[in-house]
PLY file of the C-alpha trace (Angstrom):
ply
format ascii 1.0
element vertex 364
property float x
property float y
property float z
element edge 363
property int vertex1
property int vertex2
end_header
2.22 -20.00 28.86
-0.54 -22.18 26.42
-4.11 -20.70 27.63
-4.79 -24.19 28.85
-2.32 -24.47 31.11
-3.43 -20.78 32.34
-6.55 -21.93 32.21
-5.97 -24.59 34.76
-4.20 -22.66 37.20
-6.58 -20.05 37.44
-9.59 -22.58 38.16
-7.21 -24.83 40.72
-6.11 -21.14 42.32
-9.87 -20.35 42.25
-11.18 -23.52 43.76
-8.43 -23.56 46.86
-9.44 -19.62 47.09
-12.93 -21.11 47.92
-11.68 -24.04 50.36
-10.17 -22.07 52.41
-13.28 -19.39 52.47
-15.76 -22.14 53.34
-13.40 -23.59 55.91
-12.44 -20.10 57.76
-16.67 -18.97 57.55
-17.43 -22.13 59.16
-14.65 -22.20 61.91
-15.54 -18.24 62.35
-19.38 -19.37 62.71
-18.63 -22.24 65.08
-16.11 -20.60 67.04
-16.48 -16.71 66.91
-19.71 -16.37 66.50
-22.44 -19.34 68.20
-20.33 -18.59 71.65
-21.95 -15.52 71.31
-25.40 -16.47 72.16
-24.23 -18.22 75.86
-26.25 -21.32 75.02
-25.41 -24.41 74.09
-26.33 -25.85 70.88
-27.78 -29.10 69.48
-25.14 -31.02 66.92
-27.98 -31.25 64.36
-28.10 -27.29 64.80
-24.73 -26.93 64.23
-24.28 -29.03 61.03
-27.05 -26.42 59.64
-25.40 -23.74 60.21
-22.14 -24.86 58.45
-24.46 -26.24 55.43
-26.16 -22.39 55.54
-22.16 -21.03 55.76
-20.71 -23.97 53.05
-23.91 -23.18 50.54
-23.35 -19.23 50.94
-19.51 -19.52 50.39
-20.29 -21.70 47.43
-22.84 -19.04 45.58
-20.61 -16.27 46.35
-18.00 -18.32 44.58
-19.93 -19.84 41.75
-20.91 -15.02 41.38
-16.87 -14.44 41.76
-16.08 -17.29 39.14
-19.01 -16.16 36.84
-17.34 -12.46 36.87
-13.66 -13.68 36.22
-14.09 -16.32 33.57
-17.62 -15.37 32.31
-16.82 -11.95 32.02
-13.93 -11.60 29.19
-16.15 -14.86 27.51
-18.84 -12.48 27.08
-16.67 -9.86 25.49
-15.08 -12.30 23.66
-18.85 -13.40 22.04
-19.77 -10.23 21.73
-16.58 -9.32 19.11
-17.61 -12.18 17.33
-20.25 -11.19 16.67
-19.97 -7.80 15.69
-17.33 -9.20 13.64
-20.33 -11.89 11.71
-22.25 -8.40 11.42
-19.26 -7.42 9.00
-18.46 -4.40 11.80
-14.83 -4.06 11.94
-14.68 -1.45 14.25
-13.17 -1.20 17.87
-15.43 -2.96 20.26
-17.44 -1.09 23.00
-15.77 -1.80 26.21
-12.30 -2.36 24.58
-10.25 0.21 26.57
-12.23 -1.15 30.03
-9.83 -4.72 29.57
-6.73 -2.63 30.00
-5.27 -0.34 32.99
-3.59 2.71 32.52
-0.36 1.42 31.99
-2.12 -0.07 28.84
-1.76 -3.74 30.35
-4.04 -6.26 30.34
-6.38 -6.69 33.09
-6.05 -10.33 35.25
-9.28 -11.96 34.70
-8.54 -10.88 30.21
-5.14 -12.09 30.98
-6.18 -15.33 30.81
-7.58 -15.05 27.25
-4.15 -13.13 26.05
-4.11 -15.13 22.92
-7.69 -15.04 21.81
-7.61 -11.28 22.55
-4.39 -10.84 20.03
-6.01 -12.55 17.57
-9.39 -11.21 17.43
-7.71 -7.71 17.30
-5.49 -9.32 14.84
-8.48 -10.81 12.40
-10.25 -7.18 13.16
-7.69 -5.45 11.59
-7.41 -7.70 8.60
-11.38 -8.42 8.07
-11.38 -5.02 7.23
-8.68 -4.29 5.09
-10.29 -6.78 3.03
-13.54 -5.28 2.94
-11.49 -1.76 2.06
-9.56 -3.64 -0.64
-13.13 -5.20 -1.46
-14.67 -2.20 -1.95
-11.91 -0.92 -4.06
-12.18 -3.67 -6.34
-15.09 -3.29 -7.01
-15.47 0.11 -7.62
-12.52 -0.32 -10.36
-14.63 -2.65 -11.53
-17.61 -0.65 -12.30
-14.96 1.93 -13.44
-13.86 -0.52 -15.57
-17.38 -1.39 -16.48
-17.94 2.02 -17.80
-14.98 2.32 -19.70
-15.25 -0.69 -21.67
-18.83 0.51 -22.72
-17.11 3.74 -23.55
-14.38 1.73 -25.32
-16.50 -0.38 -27.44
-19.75 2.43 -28.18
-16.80 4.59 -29.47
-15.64 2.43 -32.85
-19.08 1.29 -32.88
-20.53 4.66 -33.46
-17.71 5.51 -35.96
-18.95 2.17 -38.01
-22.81 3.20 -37.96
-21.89 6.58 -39.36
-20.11 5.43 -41.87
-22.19 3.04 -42.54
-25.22 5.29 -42.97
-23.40 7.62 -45.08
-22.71 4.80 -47.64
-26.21 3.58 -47.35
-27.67 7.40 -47.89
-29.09 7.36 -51.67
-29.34 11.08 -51.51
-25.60 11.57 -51.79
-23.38 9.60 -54.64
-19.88 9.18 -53.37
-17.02 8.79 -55.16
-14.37 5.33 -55.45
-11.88 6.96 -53.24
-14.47 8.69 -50.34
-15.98 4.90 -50.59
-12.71 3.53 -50.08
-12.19 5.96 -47.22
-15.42 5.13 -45.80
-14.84 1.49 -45.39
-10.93 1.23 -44.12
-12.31 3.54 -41.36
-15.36 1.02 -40.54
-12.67 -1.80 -40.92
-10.38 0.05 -38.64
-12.80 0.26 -35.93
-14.03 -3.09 -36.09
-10.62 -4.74 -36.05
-10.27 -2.12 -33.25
-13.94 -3.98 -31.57
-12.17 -7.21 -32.59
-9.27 -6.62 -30.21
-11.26 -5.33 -27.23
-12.69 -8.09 -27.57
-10.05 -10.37 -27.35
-8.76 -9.00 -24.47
-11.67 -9.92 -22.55
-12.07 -13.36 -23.32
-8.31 -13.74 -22.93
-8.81 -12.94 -18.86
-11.80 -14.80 -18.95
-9.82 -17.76 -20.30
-7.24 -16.86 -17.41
-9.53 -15.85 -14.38
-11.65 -19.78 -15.43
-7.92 -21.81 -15.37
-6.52 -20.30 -12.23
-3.90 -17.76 -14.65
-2.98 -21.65 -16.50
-3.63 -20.92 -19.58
-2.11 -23.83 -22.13
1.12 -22.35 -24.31
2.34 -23.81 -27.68
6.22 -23.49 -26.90
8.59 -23.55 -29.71
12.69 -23.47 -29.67
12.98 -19.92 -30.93
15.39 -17.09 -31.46
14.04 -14.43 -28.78
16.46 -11.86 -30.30
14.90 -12.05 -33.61
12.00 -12.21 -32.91
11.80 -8.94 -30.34
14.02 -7.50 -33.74
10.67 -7.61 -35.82
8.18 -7.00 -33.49
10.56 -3.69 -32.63
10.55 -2.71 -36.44
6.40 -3.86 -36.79
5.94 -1.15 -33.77
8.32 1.64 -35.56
6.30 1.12 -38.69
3.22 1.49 -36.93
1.46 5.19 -38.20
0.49 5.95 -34.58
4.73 5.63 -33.68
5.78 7.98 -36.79
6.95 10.61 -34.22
8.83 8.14 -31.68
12.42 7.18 -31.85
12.66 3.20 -31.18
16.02 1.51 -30.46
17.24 -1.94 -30.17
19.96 -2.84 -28.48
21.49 -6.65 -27.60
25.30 -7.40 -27.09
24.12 -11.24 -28.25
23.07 -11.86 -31.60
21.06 -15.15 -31.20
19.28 -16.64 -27.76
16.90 -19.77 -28.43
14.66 -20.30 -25.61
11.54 -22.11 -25.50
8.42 -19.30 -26.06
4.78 -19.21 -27.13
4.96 -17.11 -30.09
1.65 -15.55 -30.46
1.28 -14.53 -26.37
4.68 -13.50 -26.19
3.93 -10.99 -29.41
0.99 -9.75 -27.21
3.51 -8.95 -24.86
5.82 -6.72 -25.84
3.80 -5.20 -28.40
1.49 -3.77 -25.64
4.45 -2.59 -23.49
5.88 -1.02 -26.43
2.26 0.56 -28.13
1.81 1.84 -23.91
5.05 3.32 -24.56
4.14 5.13 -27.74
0.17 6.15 -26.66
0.68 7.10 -23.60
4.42 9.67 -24.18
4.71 12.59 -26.30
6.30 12.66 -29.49
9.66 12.28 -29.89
10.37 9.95 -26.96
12.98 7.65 -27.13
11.85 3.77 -26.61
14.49 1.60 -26.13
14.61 -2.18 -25.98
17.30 -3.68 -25.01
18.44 -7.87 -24.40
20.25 -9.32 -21.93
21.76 -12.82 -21.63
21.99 -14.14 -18.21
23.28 -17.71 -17.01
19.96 -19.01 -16.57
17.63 -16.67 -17.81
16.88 -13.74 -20.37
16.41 -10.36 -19.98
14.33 -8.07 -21.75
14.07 -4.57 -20.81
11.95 -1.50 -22.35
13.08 1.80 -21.47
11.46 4.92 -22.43
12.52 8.79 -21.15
8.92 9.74 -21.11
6.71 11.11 -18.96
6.56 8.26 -16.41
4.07 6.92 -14.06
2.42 8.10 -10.83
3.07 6.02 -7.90
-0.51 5.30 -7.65
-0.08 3.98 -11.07
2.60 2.47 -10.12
1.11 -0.06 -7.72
-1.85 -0.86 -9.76
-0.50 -0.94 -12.95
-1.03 -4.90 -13.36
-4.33 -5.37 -11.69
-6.84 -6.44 -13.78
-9.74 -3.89 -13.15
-7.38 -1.13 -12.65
-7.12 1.67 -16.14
-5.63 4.80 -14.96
-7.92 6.79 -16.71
-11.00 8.08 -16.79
-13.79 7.08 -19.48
-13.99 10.96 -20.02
-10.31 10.65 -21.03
-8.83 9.32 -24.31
-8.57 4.81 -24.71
-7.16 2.84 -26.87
-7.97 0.00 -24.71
-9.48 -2.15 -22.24
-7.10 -1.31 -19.27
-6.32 -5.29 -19.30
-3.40 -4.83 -21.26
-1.19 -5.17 -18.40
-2.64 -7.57 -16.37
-2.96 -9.01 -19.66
1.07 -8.70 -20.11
1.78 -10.26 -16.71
-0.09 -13.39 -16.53
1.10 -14.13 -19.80
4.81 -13.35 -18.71
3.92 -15.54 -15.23
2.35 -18.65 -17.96
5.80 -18.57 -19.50
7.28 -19.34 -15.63
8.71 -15.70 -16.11
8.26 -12.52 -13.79
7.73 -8.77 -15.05
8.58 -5.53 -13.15
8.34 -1.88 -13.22
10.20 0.54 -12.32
8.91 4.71 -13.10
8.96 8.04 -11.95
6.92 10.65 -13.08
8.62 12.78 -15.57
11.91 10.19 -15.55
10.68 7.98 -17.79
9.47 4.09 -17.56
11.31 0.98 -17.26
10.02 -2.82 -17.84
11.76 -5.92 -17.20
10.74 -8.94 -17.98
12.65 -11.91 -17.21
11.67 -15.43 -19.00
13.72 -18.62 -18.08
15.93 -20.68 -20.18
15.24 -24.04 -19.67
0 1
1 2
2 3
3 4
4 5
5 6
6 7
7 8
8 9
9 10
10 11
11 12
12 13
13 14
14 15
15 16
16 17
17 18
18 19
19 20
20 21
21 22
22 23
23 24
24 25
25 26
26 27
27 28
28 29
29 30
30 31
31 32
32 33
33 34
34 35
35 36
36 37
37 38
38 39
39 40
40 41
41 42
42 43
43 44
44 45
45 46
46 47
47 48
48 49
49 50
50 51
51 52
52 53
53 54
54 55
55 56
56 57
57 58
58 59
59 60
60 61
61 62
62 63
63 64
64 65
65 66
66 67
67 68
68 69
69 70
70 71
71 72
72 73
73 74
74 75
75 76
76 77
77 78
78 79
79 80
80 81
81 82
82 83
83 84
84 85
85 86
86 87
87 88
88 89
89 90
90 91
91 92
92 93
93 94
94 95
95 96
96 97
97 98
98 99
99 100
100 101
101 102
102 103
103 104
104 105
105 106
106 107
107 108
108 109
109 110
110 111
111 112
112 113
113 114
114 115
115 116
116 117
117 118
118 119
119 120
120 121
121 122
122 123
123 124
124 125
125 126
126 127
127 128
128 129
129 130
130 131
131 132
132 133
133 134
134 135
135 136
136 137
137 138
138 139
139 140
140 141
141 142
142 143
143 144
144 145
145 146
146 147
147 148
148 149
149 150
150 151
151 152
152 153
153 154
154 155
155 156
156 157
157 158
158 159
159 160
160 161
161 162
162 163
163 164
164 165
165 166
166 167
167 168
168 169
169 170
170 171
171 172
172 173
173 174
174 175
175 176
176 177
177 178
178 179
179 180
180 181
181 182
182 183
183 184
184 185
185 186
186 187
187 188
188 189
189 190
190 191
191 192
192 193
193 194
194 195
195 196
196 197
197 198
198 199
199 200
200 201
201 202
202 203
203 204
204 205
205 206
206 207
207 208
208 209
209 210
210 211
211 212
212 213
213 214
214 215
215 216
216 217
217 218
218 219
219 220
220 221
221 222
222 223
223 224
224 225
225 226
226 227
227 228
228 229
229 230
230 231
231 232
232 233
233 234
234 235
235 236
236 237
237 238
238 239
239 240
240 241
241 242
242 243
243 244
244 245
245 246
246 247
247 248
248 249
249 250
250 251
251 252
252 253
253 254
254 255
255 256
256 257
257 258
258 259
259 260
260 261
261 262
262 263
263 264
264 265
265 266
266 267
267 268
268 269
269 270
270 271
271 272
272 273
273 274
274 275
275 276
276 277
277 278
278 279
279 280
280 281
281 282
282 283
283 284
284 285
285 286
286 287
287 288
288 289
289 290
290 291
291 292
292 293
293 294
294 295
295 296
296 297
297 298
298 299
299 300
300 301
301 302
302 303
303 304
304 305
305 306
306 307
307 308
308 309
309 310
310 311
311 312
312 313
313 314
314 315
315 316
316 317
317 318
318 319
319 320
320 321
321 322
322 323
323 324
324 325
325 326
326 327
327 328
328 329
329 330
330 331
331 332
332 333
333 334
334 335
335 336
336 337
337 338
338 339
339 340
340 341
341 342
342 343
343 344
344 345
345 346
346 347
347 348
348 349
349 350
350 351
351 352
352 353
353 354
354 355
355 356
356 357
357 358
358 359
359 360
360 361
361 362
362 363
């Protein structure tokens, strides 16, 4: 039943309620009651005393209506209002609306709905403001780690720097050489920090749109070389990479230079983050109307709590006291570029059992 239909039957049940009241105080005062006295009684007399019994009947009505429908109104404002205040909590009073069979009492019976959907809005208001608050404390996290991230190369280049600078010391060709491949290391290492954070600027100011430059290419190929570019990678000297594909060629339309990004950072997170000697596999599949790309490792895996965060934005998983190589956008990073190519990217991990990515990009 709609709460204005319920609505309406409580006031028309309500008003009869008083009809009848009025009509049995006044047949009670004329009859029961003014025989009483033995005397007879003026007409004008009498039509006070039912206005005196009609205008009592009618306040002690207009008090009982206040109660029944002003009552759970008043409530109702009330958890509104807490609610503006940005206090999520259980009401004061809320256990008073039900009885002890945990039913709802009459006169809040009529506002059923409302009730269910304030408690309803309660309980999501504040998971919000939880989620809200743990946004935003991953992003001060994150906040702290990029400083971390970026003073770290920067501190390498001003040392260097310095010690070219120093007159007091004459260094030779080679320590030169040295000298400035490290300070060109670290700022190519500044360079892509960088990067990655005007890349989610570019996608967090088009709504995750971000334009693509397709072109009809051979995705088997091309995963072949970025495979062997990651293998001949110093930092992947000690890690075993495979590729595996039972189809030698698969053209489907790709932006080249985002769809590098991607599976070289699921493939360097494979290598930084695993101990030597892990195996990385990547393997193709061709599907009827899409492509599969998968990236297996059996390394140490990932935490649940990992897990779920792994492709928010502000989420790193580790601690600025702990060794980066990055941002901790690489991820989210990886799967707004997979969703730009009208793609989808999962996870699947278990600590200890190793990783596995899939991404899945469309054929047409």
């Amino acid at each position: 039943m709609r709460i204005n239909t319920r609505f309406t039957l409580h006031l028309a049940l309500g008003i009869i309620l008083w009809m009848l009241l009025s009509g049995i105080c006044i047949v009670i005062g004329l009859e029961g009651i003014l025989p009483l006295f033995k005397k007879s009684v003026s007409e004008a007399y009498q039509s006070l005393l039912v206005a005196w019994i009609f205008g009592f009947s009618t306040i002690v009505c207009i008090a009982v209506f206040g109660w029944y429908f002003g009552g759970p109104l008043g409530f109702i404002m009330s958890w509104i209002h807490q609610l503006s205040q940005e206090n999520y909590k259980q009401p004061v009073g809320l256990s008073k609306i039900y009885t002890r069979k945990g039913k709802l009492r009459m006169r809040y019976m009529l506002y059923q709905e409302v009730l269910q959907h304030l408690q309803s809005l309660s309980g999501k208001l504040k998971a919000a403001e939880t989620e809200r608050e743990k946004v935003e404390q991953a992003k001060q996290e994150w906040i702290a780690g990029i400083s971390h991230d970026l003073k770290t190369p920067l501190t390498y280049i001003t040392g260097y720097s310095t010690l070219l600078l120093n007159d007091q010391y004459d260094w030779s060709k080679e320590e030169a050489c040295s000298f400035i491949q490290e300070i060109a290391d670290k700022g190519k290492h500044m360079e892509e920090l960088i990067q990655d954070l005007s890349l989610v600027i570019q996608f967090n100011n088009t709504d995750g749109k971000l334009p693509l430059h397709k072109t009809n290419q051979d995705i088997v190929d091309f995963t072949k070389r970025i495979v062997a570019n990651i293998s001949n990678n110093p930092q992947a000297n000690d890690y075993i990479l495979h590729f595996k594909t039972a189809t030698s060629v698969i053209n489907i339309d790709f932006d080249t230079k985002f769809m590098q990004r991607i599976l070289q950072n699921i493939l360097m997170n494979a290598v930084i983050h695993n101990p030597p000697n892990t195996n990385i596999y990547t393997q193709i599949f061709d599907r009827v109307e899409h492509v599969e790309i998968h990236i297996v490792d059996n390394g140490v895996g990932i935490s649940q709590q990992m897990l779920e965060n792994i492709f928010q934005q502000y989420y790193r998983g580790t601690t600025t006291e702990s060794s980066s190589e990055g941002t901790g956008l690489g991820m989210a990073i990886v799967y707004k570029l997979v969703q730009a190519h009208n793609g989808t990217i999962s996870v699947q991990s278990e600590p200890s059992n190793g990783t596995t990515f899939i991404i899945t990009l469309p054929k047409k």
